[in-house]
C-alpha positions as CSV (number, residue, x, y, z in Angstrom):
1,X,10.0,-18.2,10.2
2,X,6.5,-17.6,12.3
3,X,8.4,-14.7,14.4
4,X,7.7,-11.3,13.6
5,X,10.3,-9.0,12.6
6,X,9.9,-6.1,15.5
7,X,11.7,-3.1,16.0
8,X,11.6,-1.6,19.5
9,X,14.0,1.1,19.2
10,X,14.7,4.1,21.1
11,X,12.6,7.3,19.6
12,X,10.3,4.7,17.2
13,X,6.4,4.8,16.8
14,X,5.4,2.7,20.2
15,X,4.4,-1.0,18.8
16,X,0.4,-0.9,19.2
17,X,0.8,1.6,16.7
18,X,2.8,0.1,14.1
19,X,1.1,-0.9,10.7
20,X,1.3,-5.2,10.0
21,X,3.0,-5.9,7.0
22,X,3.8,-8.9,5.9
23,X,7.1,-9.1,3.8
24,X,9.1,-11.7,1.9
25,X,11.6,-12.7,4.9
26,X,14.5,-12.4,2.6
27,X,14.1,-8.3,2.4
28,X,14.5,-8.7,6.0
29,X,18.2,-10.1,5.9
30,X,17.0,-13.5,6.7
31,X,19.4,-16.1,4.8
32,X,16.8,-18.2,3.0
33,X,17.3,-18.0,-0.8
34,X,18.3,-20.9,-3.0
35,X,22.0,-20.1,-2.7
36,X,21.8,-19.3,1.8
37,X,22.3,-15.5,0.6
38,X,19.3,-12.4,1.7
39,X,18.2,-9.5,-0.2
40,X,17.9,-7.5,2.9
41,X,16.4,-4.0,1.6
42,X,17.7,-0.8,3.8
43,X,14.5,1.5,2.6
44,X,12.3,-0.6,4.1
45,X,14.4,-2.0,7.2
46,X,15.6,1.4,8.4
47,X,13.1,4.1,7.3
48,X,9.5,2.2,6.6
49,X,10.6,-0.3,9.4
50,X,10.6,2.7,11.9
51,X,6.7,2.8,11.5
52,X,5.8,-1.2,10.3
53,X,5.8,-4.6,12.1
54,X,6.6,-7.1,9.3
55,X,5.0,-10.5,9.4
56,X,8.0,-12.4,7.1
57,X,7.0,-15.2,4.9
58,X,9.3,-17.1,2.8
59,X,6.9,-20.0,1.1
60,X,9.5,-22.0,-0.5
61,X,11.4,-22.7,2.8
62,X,8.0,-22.5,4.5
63,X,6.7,-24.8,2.6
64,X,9.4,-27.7,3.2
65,X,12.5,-26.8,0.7
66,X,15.4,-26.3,2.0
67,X,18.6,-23.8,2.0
68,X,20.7,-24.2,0.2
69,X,18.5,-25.4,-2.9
70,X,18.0,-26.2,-6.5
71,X,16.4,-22.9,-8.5
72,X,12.9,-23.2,-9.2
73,X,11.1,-21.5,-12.2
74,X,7.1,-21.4,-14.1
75,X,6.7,-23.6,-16.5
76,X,3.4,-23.2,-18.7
77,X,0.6,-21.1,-18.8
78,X,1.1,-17.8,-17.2
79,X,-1.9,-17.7,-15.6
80,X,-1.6,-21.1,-14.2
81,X,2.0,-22.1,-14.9
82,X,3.7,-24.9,-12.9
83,X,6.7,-24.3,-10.5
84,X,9.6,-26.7,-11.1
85,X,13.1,-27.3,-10.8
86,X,15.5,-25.4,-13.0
87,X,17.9,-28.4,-13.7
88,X,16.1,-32.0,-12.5
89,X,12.5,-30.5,-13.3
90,X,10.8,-31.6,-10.0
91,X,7.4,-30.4,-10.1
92,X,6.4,-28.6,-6.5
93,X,3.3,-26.7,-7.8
94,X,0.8,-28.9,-5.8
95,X,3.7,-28.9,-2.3
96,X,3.4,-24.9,-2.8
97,X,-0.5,-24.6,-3.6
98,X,-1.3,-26.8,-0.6
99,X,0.8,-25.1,1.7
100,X,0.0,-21.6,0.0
101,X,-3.8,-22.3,0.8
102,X,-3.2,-22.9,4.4
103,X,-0.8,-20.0,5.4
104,X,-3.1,-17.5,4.0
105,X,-5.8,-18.7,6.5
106,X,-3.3,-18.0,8.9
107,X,-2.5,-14.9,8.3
108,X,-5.9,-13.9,8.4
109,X,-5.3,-13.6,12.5
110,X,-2.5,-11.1,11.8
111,X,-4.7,-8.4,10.1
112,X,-2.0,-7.3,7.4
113,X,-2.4,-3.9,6.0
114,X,-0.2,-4.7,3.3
115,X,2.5,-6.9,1.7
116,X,5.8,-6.4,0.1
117,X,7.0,-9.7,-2.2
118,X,10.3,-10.0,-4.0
119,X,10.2,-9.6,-7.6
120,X,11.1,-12.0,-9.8
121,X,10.5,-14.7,-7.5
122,X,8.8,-18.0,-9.2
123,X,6.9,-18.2,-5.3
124,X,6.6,-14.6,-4.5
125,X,7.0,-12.0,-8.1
126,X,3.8,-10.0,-8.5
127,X,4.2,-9.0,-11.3
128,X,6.5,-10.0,-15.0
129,X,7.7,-12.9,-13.4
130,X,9.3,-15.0,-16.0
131,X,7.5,-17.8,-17.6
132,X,9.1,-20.6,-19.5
133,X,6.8,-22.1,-22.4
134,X,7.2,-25.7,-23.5
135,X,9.6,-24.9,-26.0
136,X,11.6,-23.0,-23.1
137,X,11.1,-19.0,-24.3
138,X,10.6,-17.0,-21.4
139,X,7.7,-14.8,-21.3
140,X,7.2,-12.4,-18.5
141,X,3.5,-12.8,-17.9
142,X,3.4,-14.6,-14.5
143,X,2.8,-14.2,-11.0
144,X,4.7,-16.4,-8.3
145,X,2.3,-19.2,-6.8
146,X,2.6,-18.0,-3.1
147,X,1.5,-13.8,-4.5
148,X,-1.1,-15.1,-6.8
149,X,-3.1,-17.1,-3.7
150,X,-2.4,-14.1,-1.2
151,X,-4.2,-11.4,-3.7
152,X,-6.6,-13.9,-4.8
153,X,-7.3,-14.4,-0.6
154,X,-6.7,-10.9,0.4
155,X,-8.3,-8.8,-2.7
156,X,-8.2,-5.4,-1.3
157,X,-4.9,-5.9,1.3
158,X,-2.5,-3.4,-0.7
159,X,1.0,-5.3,-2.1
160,X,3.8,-3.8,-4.0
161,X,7.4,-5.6,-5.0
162,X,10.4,-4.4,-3.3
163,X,11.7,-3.4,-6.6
164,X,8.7,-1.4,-7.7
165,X,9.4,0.5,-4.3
166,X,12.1,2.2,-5.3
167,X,10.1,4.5,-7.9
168,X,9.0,7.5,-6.0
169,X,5.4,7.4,-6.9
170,X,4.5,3.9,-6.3
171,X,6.3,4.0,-3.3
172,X,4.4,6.9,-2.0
173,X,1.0,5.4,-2.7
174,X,1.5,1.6,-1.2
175,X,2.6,4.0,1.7
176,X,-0.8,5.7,1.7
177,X,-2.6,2.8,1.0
178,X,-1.1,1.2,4.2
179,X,-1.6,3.8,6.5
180,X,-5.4,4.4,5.2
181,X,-5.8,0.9,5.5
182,X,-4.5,0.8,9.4
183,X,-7.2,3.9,10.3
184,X,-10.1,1.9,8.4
185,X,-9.6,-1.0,10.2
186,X,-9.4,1.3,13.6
187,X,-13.1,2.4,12.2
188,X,-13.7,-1.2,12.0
189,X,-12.5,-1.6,15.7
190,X,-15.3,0.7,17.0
191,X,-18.8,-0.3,16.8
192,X,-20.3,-0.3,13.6
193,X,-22.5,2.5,13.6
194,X,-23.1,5.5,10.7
195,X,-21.3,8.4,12.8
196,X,-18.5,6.5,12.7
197,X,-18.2,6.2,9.1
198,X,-19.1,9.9,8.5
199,X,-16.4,10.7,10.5
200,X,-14.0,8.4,8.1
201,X,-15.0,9.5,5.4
202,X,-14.9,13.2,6.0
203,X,-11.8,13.1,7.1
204,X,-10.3,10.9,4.1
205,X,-12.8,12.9,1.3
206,X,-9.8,15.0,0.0
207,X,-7.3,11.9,-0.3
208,X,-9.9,9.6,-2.0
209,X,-10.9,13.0,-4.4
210,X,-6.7,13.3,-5.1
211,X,-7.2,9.6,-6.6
212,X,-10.4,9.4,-8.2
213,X,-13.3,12.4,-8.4
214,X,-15.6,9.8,-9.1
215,X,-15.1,7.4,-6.2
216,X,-15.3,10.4,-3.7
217,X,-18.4,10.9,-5.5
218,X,-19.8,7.1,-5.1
219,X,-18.4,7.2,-1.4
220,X,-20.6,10.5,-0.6
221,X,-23.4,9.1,-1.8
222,X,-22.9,5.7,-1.0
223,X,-22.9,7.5,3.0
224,X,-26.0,10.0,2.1
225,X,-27.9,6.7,1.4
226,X,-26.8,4.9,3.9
227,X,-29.6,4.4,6.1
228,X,-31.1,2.3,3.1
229,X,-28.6,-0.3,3.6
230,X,-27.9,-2.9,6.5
231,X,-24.5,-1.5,8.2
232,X,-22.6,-4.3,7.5
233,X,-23.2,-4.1,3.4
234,X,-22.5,-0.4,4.1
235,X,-19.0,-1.0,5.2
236,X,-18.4,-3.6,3.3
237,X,-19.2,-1.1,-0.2
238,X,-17.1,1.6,1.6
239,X,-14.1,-0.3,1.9
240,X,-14.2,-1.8,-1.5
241,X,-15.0,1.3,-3.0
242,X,-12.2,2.9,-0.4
243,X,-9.2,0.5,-2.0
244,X,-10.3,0.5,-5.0
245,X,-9.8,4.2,-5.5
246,X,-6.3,4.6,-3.6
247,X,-5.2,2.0,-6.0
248,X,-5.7,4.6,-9.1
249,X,-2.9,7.5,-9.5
250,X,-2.8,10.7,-8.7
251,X,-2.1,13.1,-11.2
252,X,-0.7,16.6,-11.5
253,X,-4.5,18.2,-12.5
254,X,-6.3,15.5,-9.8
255,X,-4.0,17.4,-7.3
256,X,-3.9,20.4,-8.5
257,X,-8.2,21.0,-8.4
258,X,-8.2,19.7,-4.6
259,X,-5.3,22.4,-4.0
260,X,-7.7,24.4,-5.2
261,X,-10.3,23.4,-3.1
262,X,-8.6,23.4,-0.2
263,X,-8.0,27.3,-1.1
264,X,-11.4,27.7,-1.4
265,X,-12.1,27.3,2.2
266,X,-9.6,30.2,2.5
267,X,-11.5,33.1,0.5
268,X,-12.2,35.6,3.7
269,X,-8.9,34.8,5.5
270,X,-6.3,35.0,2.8
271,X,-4.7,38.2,2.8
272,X,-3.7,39.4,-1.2
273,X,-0.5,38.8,-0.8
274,X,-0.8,35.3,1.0
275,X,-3.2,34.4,-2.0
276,X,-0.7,35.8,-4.6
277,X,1.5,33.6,-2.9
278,X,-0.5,30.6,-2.8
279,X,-1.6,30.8,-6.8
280,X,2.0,31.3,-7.6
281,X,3.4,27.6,-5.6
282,X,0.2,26.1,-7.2
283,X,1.4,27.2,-10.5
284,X,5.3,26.6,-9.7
285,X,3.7,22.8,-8.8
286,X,1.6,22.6,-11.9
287,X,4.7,23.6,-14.1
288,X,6.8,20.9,-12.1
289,X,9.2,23.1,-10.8
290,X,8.4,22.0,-7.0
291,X,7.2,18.8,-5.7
292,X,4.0,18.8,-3.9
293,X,5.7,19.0,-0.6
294,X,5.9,22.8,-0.7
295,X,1.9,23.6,-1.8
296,X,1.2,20.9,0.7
297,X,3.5,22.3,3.6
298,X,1.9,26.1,2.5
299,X,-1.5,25.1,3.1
300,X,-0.6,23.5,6.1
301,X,0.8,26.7,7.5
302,X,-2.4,28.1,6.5
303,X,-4.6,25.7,8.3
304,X,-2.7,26.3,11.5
305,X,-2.5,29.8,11.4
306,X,-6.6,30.4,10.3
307,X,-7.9,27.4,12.5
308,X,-10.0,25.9,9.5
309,X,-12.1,23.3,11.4
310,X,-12.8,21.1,8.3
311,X,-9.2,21.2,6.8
312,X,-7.2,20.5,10.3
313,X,-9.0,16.7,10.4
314,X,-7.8,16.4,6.3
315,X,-5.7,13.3,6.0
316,X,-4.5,15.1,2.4
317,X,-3.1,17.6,4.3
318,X,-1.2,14.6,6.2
319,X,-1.1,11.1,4.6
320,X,1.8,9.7,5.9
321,X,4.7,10.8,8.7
322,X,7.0,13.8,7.4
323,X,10.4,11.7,8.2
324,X,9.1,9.3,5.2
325,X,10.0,12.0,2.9
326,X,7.3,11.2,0.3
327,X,5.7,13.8,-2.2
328,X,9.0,15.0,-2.6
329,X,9.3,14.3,-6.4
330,X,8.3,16.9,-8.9
């Protein structure tokens, strides 16, 4: 179960590019659940997988159950409920825990941008997982054992359910949360030094601003003032305040006023009829009628055609790779 998941195929992004990610190993087709059966997931196999190297974890075989086994459910308190046996009520919530505790300090050394867990799992559901009271109602208030240590270890790693996935919008910012994460922690890679962050952040202002005004705002100035702080409490803020942010949604009007930024840098170039054009997409986006694909893919035309220095370093412009096919949803 320690061997990454890698795929080295013909036309894919070359490994030592590839975003970590760990991932409950039954998404991956491995035959570990309670009954020997997978959940193997196709999105993230065959399109994510073309641009990820998954780290898969399975905590209740990890952890010394084996396949195939009893069910196991939370028993409890939802917040800290007790992980048993569905029939013969064997309590493995301290067998978990311990084992839990020790595999997130191993996975510090694999630098994770991310994690997908399978819902509904009593070890690995994020979130509504259900929880039997002592009277044996279900409530779906819990959190599986394993997810609840790894966010409590890894606060600002970004993690999603498989199941949440499938919604077009969450999907599409887990995605841009992982592939922000993966550039900040190529920041990190270089020395530690203020250019370095200004470069970051100027070239991420637009994305953080599509997510939250007021974080861009707290970033900026958090970088203006930064020679008031030691470097290390400087990127430390940043990236807090960094995940923090990508973590709200976008909106229609959030992306809507940086489109109109973005136009802004356009005033003296523009032609009337290219701006005519423009304003109308903007307002076939703002009426739903197109997805933000086609404003996005305007602008980018525009960028490329007028050479705007500022806008052609915007990650907005280009979150995530095109074969993805996010912001695609109206």
């Amino acid at each position: 179960m320690g061997k990454h998941h890698r795929f080295e195929i013909l036309g894919r992004v070359p490994l030592e590019n590839h975003i970590k990610i760990g991932i409950s190993a039954c998404l991956l087709g491995h035959k570990v659940r309670w009954n020997g059966g997978h959940t193997r997931d196709p999105y993230l196999i065959d399109t994510l997988g073309m641009y990820v190297e998954y780290v898969p974890v399975c905590p209740e075989v990890e952890c010394g159950l084996g396949v195939p086994r009893e069910t196991l459910r939370l028993v409890g308190d939802p917040d800290n409920p007790l992980l048993v046996t569905s029939k013969t009520n064997i309590d493995h919530t301290r067998q978990m825990t311990q084992w839990a505790l020790k595999r997130v300090k191993e996975l510090e050394k694999e630098n994770l941008c991310g994690f997908v867990f399978k819902k509904n799992s009593p070890s690995s559901g994020l979130y509504r997982v259900p929880v039997k009271n002592f009277k044996g109602m279900p409530q779906k208030k819990g959190r599986g054992v394993f997810a609840q240590i790894f966010t409590e270890h890894f606060p600002l790693i970004p993690v999603e359910e498989e199941g949440r996935l499938h919604d077009p919008k969450l999907r599409e910012m887990f995605i841009e949360q992982i592939f922000t994460l993966k550039r900040w922690r190529e920041t990190l890679s270089k020395t530690k030094r203020m250019g370095n962050l200004v470069d970051f952040h100027t070239r991420h202002k637009l994305l953080v601003m599509s997510h939250s005004p007021n974080h861009a705002r707290m970033m900026g100035k958090l970088v203006a003032n930064g020679k008031h702080s030691s470097i290390n409490e400087l990127y430390q803020s940043y990236e807090t305040l960094l995940m923090e942010s990508l973590r709200l949604k976008t909106t229609l009007q959030k992306n809507i006023n940086v489109l109109q930024h973005i136009m802004g840098y356009f005033k003296k170039q523009l032609s009337p009829d290219e701006k005519q054009e423009l304003l109308e997409i903007i307002e076939q986006y703002r009426s739903e009628h197109v997805p933000l694909i086609v404003p996005s893919t305007l602008l980018n035309h525009y960028v490329r055609k007028y050479q705007q220095p500022y806008l052609q370093q915007q990650f907005y412009l280009n979150p995530h790779p095109v074969a993805l096919k996010l912001r695609n949803h109206a």
